[in-house]
Every structure is written in structure tokens, then in C-alpha cells.
NUVOMI-488885 format. One record per residue (C-alpha): residue number from 1; x, y, z. Coordinates in nm, 3 decimals. Example, Ala and Ser with C-alpha at 12.3 -4.5 7.8 and 13.67 -1.06 7.14 Angstrom:
2
+-----+---------+---------+---------+
: pos :       x :       y :       z :
+-----+---------+---------+---------+
:   1 :   1.230 :  -0.450 :   0.780 :
:   2 :   1.367 :  -0.106 :   0.714 :
+-----+---------+---------+---------+
end
This chain:
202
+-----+---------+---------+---------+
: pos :       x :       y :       z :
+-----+---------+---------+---------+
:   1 :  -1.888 :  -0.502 :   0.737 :
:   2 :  -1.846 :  -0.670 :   1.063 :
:   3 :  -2.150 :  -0.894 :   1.177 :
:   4 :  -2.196 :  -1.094 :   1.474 :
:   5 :  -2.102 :  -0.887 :   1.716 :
:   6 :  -2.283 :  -1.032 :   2.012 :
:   7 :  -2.121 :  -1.347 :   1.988 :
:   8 :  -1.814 :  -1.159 :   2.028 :
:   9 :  -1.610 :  -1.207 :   2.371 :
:  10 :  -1.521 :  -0.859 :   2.554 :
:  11 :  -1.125 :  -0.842 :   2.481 :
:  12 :  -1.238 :  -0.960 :   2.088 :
:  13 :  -1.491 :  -0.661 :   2.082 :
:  14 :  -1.257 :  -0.409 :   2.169 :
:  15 :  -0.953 :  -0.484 :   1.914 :
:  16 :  -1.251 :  -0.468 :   1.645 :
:  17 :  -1.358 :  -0.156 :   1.814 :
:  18 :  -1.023 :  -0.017 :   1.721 :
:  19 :  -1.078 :  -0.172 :   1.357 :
:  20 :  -1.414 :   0.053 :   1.384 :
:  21 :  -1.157 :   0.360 :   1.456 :
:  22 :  -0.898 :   0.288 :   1.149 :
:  23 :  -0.999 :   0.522 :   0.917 :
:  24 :  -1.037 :   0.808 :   1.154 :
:  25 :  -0.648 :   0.746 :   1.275 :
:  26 :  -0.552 :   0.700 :   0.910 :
:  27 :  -0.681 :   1.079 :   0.829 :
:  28 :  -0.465 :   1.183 :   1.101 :
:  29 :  -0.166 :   0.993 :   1.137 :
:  30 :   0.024 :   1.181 :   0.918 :
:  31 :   0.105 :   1.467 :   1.128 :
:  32 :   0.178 :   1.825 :   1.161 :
:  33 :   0.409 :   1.766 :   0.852 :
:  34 :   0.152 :   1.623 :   0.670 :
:  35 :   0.065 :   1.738 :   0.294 :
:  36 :  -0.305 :   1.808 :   0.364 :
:  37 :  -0.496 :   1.828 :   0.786 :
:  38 :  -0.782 :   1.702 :   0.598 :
:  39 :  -0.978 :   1.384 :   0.714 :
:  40 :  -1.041 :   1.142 :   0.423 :
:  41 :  -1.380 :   0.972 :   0.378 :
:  42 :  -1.322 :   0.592 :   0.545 :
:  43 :  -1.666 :   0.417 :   0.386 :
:  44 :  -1.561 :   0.412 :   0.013 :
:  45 :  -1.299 :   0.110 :   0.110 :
:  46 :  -1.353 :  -0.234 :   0.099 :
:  47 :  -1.384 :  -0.388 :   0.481 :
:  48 :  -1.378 :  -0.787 :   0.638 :
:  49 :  -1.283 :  -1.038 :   0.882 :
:  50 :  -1.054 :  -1.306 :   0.770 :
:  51 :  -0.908 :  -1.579 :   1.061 :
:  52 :  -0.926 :  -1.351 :   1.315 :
:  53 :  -0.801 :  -1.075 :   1.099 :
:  54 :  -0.979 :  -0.735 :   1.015 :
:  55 :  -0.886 :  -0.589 :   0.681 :
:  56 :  -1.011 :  -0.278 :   0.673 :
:  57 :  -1.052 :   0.066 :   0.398 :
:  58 :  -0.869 :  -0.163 :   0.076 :
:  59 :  -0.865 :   0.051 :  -0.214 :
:  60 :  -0.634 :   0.125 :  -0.492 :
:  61 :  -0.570 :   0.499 :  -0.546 :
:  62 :  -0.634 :   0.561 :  -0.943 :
:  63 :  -0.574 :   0.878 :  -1.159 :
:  64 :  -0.769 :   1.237 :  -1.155 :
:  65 :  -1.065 :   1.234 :  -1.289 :
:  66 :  -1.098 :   1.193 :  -1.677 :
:  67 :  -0.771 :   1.013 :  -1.615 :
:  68 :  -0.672 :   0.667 :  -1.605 :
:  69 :  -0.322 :   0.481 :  -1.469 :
:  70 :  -0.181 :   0.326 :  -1.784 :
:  71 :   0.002 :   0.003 :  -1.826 :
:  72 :   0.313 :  -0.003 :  -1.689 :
:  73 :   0.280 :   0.261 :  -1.435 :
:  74 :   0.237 :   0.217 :  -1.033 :
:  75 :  -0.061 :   0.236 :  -0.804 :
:  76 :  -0.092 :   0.291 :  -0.437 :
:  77 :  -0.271 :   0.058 :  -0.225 :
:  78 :  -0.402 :   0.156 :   0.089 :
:  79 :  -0.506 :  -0.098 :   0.354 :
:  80 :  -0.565 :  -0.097 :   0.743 :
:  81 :  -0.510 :  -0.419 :   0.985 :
:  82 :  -0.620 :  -0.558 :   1.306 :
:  83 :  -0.465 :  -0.878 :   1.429 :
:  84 :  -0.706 :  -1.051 :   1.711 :
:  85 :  -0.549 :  -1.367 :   1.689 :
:  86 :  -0.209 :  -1.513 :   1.725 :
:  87 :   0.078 :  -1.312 :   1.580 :
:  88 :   0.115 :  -1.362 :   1.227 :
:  89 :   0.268 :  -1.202 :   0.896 :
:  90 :   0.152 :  -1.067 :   0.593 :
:  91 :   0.366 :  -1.228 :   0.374 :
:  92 :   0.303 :  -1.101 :   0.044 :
:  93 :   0.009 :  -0.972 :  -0.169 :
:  94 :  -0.018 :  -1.001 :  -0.557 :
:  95 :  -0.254 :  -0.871 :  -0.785 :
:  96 :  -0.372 :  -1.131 :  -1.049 :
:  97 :  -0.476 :  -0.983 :  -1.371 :
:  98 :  -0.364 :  -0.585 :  -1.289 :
:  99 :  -0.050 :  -0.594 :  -1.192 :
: 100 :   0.310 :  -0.825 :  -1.224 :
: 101 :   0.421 :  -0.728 :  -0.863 :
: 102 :   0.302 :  -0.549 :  -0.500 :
: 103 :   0.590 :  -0.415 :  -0.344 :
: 104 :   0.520 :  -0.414 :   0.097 :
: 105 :   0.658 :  -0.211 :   0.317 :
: 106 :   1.007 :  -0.426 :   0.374 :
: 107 :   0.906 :  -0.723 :   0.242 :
: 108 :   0.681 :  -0.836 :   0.463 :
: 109 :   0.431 :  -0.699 :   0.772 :
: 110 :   0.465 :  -0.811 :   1.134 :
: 111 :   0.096 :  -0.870 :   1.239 :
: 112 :   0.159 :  -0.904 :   1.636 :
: 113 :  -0.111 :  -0.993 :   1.855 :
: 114 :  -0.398 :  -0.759 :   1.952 :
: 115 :  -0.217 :  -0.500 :   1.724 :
: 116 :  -0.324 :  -0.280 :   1.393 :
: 117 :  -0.072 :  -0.146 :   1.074 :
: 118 :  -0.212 :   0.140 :   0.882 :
: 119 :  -0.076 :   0.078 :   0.578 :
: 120 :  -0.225 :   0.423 :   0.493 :
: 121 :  -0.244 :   0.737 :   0.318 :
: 122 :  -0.201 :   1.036 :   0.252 :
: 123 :   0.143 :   0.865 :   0.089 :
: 124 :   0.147 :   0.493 :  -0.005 :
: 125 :   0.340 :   0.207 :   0.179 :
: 126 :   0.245 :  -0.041 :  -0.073 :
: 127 :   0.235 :  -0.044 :  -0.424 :
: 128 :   0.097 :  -0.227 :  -0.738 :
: 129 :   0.371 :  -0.243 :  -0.953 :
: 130 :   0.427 :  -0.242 :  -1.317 :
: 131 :  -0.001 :  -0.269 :  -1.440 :
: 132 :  -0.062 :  -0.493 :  -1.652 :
: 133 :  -0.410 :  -0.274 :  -1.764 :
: 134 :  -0.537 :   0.048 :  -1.741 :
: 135 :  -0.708 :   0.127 :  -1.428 :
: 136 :  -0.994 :   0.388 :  -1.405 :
: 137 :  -1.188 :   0.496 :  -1.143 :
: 138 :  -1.481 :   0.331 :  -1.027 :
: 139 :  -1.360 :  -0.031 :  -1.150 :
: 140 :  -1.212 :  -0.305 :  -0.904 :
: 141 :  -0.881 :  -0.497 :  -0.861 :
: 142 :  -0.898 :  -0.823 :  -0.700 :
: 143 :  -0.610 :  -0.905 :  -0.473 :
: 144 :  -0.495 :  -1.162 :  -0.284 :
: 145 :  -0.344 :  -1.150 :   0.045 :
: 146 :  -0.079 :  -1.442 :   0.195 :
: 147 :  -0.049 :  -1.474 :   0.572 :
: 148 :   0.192 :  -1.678 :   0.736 :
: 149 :  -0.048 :  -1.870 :   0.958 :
: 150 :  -0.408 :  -1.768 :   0.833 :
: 151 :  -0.523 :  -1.930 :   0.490 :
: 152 :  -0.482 :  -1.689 :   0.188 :
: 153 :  -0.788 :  -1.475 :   0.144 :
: 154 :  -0.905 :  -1.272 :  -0.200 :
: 155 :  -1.030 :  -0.912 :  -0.147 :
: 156 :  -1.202 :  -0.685 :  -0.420 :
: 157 :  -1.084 :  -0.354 :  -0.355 :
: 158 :  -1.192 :  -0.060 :  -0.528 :
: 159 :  -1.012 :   0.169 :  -0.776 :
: 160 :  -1.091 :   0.524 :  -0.623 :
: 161 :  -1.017 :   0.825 :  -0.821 :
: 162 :  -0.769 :   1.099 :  -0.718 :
: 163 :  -1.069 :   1.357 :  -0.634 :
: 164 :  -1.275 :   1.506 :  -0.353 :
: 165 :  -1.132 :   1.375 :  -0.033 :
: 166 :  -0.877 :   1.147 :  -0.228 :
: 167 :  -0.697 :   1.464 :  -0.386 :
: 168 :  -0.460 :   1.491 :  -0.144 :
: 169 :  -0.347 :   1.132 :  -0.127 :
: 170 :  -0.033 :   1.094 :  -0.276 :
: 171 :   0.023 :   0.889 :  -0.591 :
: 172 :   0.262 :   0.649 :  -0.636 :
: 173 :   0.624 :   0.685 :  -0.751 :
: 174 :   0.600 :   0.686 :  -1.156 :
: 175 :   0.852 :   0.417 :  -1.261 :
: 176 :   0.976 :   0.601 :  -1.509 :
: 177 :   1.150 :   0.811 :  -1.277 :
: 178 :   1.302 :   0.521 :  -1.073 :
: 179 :   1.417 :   0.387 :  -1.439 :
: 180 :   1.549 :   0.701 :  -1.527 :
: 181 :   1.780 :   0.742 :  -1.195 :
: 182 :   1.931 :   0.419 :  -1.173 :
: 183 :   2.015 :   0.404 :  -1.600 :
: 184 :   2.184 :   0.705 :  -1.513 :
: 185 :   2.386 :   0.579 :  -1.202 :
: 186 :   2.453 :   0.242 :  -1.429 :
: 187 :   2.546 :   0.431 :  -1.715 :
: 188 :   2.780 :   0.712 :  -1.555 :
: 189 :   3.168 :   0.614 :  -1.670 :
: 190 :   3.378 :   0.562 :  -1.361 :
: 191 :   3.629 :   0.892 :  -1.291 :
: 192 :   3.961 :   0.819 :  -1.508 :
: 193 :   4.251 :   0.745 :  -1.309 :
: 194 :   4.557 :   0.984 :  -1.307 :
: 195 :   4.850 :   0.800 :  -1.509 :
: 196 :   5.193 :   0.802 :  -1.332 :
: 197 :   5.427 :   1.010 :  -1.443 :
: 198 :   5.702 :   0.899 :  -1.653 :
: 199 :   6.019 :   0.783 :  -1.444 :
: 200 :   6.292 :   1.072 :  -1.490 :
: 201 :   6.554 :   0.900 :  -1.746 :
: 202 :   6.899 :   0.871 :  -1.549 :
+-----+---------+---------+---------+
end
């Protein structure tokens, strides 16, 4: 949660006013083309200030209920941010212990001054790739964020299952399918070649 408000200067309160208002825009931001209108519940998420940076609603979408994501397969990770420093960029974020790779939305994410990126739902921009364990709802993942300029900061975010106002969230793109698609582009045999035709004897 965000404390110390009061010592907070006017132009400071209002960026983390629009922290505040993250989870409401996330619900909605999706559109008229949207898979669900629904609003999704914003307090489950983990939520703090890090160098001037609010990190706000971090959780990793898990499986239905009675379900769990099994090794190997991809998770979505949802995450809102508000900048109030100096610009800055999220340079990468790993997952120590659940996954062997997070995969952002091109590479990288601009944070520019006085701005916010909804890395939200309902479908995920960033993704826990390739689990290393199972994950289950109601347990944690521990990530790590780099920034460019602010230190490197560890977040607990928890695993939320695909139910109730997380059942329209999308999950992530099984790898299986991406493995599937590009053995069959590598393995397809290029067309044959039409041979010339024999030169006419003279």
C-alpha cells in the first residue's frame, strides 16, 4: 500500500492518485472488442513504491480451479506502472526459481516521466516463460524487476487462479503450440524446381 501521503508534494500526489485509479482503467481498457465488459477485482494484486516508481496489481494468472500450470508451460503476468520520477526503463524482469525466461512487451518498457503502462489484462503483455515448477493458485512467485536508472527491486506477486473475476482473463499462449508452428514451417521441404527441358537434338 502507499503510506506517507502527507509528506507527499501536490504534482507527486496526483501521479499516485492515478496509481490509486490503475486497476479501474485496467478493467476497462480493453474496449468494445473486448472478450468480457466485466470489471476485474484490483485488491487481490500485489502493490508498492520503488524509487519513485509505483508498481501496482502484480500477479501471475494460474490455471482453473483444481488445476495447476505445469512445468514447461507459460504464465501471464499482469502488472500496472506509474513513473513519478525521471524517465526510466524497465529493462527486464526474471523469475528466479519459477521460470527460465519473462518475455516484455518488445523487449523492454519506456517508463517516461509522470506517465503509467498497464501491462494488463484481460490478455497478457508479459509472460513467464518455460516454468520451471508447477504453479497453483494461492502460492507466490517472487520476481525481480531491472530498471535502467532505479536499483533492482524484488516483488512477491501472487499466483491467482483463473476463477470468479479472473475467468475471463486470458491465459497465456501454450508453448506447445508456438513449438508446433514453427517445427512445421522448419520442417516443410522447399517447392521442387521445374527441370529444363532437354535441348532438341539437331
Amino acid at each position: 500500500m502507499i503510506r506517507s501521503i502527507h509528506r507527499i508534494g501536490g504534482r507527486r500526489l496526483m501521479v499516485l492518485a492515478i496509481a490509486a485509479l490503475i486497476p479501474a482503467l485496467a478493467g476497462c481498457e480493453a474496449g468494445n472488442n473486448a472478450p468480457t465488459q466485466e470489471w476485474h477485482q484490483p485488491t487481490d494484486g500485489t502493490d508498492i513504491v520503488h524509487d519513485n516508481i509505483a508498481i501496482s496489481d502484480v500477479f501471475v494468472l494460474g490455471a482453473p480451479l483444481g488445476s495447476n500450470l505445469r512445468v514447461g508451460q507459460t504464465a501471464g503476468l499482469f502488472l500496472a506502472l506509474v513513473n513519478n520520477g525521471s524517465p526510466d526503463k524497465l529493462l527486464s524482469i526474471s523469475a528466479p526459481g519459477t521460470a527460465k525466461s519473462v518475455t516484455l512487451p518488445g523487449g523492454s518498457v519506456q517508463l517516461g516521466s509522470q506517465q503509467a503502462v498497464l501491462l494488463t489484462g484481460p490478455v497478457p503483455k508479459v509472460t513467464l516463460d518455460s516454468l520451471t515448477r508447477p504453479l497453483v493458485g494461492g502460492s507466490t512467485v517472487r520476481l525481480v524487476l531491472t530498471f535502467q536508472n532505479a536499483a533492482s527491486v524484488s516483488v512477491v506477486a501472487p499466483v491467482m487462479p483463473r476463477a470468479q473475476y479472473y475467468a475471463t482473463f486470458s491465459p497465456a499462449p501454450s508453448p506447445t503450440a508456438t513449438v508446433a508452428k514453427t517445427t512445421k514451417h522448419k520442417g516443410a521441404k522447399p517447392a521442387a524446381s521445374a527441370s529444363p527441358s532437354p535441348s532438341a537434338s539437331p
